[in-house]
Short mmCIF file of the C-alpha atoms (twelve columns), coordinates in Angstrom:
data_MODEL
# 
_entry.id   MODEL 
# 
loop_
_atom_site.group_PDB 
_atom_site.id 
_atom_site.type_symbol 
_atom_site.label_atom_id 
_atom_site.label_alt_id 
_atom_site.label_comp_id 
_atom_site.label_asym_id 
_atom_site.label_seq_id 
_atom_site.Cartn_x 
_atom_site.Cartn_y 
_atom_site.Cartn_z 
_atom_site.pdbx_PDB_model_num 
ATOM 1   C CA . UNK A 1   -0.689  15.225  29.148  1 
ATOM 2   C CA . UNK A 2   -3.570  13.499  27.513  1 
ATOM 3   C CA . UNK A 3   -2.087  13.202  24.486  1 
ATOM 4   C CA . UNK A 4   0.913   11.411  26.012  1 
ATOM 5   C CA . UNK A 5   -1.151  9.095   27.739  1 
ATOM 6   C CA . UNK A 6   -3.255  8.006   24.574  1 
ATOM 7   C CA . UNK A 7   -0.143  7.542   22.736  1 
ATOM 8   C CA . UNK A 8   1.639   5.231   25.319  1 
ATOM 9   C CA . UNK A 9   -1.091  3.276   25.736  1 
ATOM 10  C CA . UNK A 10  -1.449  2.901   21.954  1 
ATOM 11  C CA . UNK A 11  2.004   1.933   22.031  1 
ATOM 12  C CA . UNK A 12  1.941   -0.740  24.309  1 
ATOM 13  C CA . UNK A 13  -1.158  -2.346  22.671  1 
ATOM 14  C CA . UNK A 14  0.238   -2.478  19.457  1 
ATOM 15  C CA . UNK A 15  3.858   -3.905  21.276  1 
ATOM 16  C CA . UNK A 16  2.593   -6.769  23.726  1 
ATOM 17  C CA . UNK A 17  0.513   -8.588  20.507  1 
ATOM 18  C CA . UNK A 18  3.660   -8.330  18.609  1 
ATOM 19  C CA . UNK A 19  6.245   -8.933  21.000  1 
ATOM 20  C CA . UNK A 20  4.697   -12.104 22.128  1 
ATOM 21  C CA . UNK A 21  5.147   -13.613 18.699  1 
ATOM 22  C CA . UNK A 22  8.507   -12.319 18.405  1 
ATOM 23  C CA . UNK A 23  9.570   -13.951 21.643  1 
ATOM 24  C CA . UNK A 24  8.222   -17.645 20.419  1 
ATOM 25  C CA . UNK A 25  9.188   -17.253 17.238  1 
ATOM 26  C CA . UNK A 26  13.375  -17.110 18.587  1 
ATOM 27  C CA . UNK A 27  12.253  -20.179 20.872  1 
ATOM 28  C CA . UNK A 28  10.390  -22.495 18.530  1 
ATOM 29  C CA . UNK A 29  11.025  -23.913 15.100  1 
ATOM 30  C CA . UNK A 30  8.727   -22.892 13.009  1 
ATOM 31  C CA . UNK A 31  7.568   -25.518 10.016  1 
ATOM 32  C CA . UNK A 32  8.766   -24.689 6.428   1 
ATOM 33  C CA . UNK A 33  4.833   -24.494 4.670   1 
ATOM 34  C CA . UNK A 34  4.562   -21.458 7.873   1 
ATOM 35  C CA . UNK A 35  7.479   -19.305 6.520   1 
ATOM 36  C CA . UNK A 36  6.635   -20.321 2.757   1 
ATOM 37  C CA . UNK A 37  3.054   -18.886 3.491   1 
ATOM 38  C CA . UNK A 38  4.611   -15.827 5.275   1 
ATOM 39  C CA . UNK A 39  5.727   -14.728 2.074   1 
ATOM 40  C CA . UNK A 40  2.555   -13.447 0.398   1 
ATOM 41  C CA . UNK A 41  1.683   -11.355 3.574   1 
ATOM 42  C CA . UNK A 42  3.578   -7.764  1.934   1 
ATOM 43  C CA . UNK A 43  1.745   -8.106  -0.838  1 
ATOM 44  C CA . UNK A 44  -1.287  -8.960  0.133   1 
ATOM 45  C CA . UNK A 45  -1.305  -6.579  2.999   1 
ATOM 46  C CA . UNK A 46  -0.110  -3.778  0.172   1 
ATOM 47  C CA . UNK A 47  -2.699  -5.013  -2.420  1 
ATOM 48  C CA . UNK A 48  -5.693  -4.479  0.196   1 
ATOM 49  C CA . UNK A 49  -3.823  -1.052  1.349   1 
ATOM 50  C CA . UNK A 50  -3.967  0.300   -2.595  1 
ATOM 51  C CA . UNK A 51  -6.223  -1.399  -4.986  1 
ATOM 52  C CA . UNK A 52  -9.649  0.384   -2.810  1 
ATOM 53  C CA . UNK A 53  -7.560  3.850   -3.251  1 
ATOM 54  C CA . UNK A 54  -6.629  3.136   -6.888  1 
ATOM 55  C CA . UNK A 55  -9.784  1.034   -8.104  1 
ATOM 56  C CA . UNK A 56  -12.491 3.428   -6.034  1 
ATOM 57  C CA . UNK A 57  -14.113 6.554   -6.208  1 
ATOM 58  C CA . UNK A 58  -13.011 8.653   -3.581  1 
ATOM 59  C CA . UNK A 59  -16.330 10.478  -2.955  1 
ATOM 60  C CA . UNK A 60  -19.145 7.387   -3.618  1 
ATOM 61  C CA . UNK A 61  -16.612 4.780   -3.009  1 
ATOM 62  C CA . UNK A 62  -17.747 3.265   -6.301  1 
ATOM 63  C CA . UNK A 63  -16.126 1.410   -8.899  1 
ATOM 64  C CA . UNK A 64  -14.282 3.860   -10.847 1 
ATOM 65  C CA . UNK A 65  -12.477 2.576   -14.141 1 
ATOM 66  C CA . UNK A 66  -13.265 5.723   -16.588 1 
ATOM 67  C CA . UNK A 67  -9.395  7.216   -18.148 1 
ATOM 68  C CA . UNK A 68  -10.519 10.154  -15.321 1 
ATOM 69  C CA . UNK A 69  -9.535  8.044   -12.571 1 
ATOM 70  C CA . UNK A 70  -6.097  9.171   -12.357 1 
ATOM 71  C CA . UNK A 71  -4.998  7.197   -9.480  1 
ATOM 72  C CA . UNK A 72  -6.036  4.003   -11.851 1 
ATOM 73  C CA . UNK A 73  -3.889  5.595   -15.016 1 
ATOM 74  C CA . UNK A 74  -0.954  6.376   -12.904 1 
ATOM 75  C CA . UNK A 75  -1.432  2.994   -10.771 1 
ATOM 76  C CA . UNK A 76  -1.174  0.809   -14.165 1 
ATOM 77  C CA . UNK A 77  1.725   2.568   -15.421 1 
ATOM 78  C CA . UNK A 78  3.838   2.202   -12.129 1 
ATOM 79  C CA . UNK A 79  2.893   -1.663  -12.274 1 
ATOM 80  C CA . UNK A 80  4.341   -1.549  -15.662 1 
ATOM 81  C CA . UNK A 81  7.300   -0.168  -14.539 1 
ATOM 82  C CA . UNK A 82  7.612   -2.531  -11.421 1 
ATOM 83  C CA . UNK A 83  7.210   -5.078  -13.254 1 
ATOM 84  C CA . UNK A 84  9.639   -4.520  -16.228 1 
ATOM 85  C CA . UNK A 85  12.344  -2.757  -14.010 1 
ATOM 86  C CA . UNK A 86  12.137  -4.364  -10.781 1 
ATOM 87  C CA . UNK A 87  13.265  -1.143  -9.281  1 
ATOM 88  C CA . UNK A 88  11.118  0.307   -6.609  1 
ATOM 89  C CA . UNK A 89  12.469  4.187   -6.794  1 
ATOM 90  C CA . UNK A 90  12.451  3.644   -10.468 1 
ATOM 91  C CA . UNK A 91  8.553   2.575   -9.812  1 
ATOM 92  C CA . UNK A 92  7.758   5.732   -7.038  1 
ATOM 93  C CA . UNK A 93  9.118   8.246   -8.836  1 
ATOM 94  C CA . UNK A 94  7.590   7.044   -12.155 1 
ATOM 95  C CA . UNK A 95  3.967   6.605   -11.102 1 
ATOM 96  C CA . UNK A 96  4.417   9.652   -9.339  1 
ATOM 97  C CA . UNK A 97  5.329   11.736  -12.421 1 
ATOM 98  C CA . UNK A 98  2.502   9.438   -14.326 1 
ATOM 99  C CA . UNK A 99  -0.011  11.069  -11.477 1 
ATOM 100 C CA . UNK A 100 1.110   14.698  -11.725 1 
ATOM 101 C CA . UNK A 101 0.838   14.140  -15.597 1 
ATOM 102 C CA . UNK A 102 -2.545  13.028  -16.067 1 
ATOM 103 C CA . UNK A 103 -4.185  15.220  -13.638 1 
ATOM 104 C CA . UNK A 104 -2.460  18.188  -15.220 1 
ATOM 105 C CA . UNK A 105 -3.702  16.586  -18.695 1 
ATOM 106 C CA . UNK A 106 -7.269  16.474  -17.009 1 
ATOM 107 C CA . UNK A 107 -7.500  19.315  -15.684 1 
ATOM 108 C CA . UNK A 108 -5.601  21.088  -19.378 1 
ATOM 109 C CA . UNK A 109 -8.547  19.263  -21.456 1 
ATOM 110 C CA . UNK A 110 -11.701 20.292  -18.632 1 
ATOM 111 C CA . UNK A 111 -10.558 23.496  -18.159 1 
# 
């Protein structure tokens, strides 16, 4: 019962903020410059979601840019691919594979 509790109340704290701006935002005009500048939030909201999990050491939390960092390797090669393809399955399913690859190479060469 708890739980159920806990995860209505998360529910409606993460609804009311949100809801509020939805409701305005169907009433009111918004200014062009507002939805221009809307446009960067994805990525910058995805850039500060992966660069600390691709760029950073997982244990110290330190800068990690050594070819062992296979989250880096696999991270560069899917931006590659993004950005040559355009195709976002194309881009999951290669940096995926790019991953799987070089840990398997790591762990082949360490071991």
């Amino acid at each position: 019962m708890n739980e159920f509790v806990l995860i209505a109340g998360m529910m409606l704290v993460t609804f009311i903020p949100r809801y509020g701006v939805m409701a305005l935002l169907g009433r009111i005009e918004m200014p062009g410059p507002v939805f221009r500048a809307l446009r960067f939030v994805p990525p910058a909201v995805l850039s500060a979601i992966i660069l600390p999990a691709v760029l950073l050491n997982s244990e110290d939390g330190r800068l990690d840019l050594a070819l062992t960092n296979s989250f880096l390797i696999a991270g560069i090669i899917a931006g590659l691919v993004a950005w040559r393809s355009k195709n976002l399955l194309l881009t999951i399913v290669v940096g995926m594979a790019a991953l799987w690859v070089w840990r398997w190479l790591l762990m082949s060469a360490g071991g």
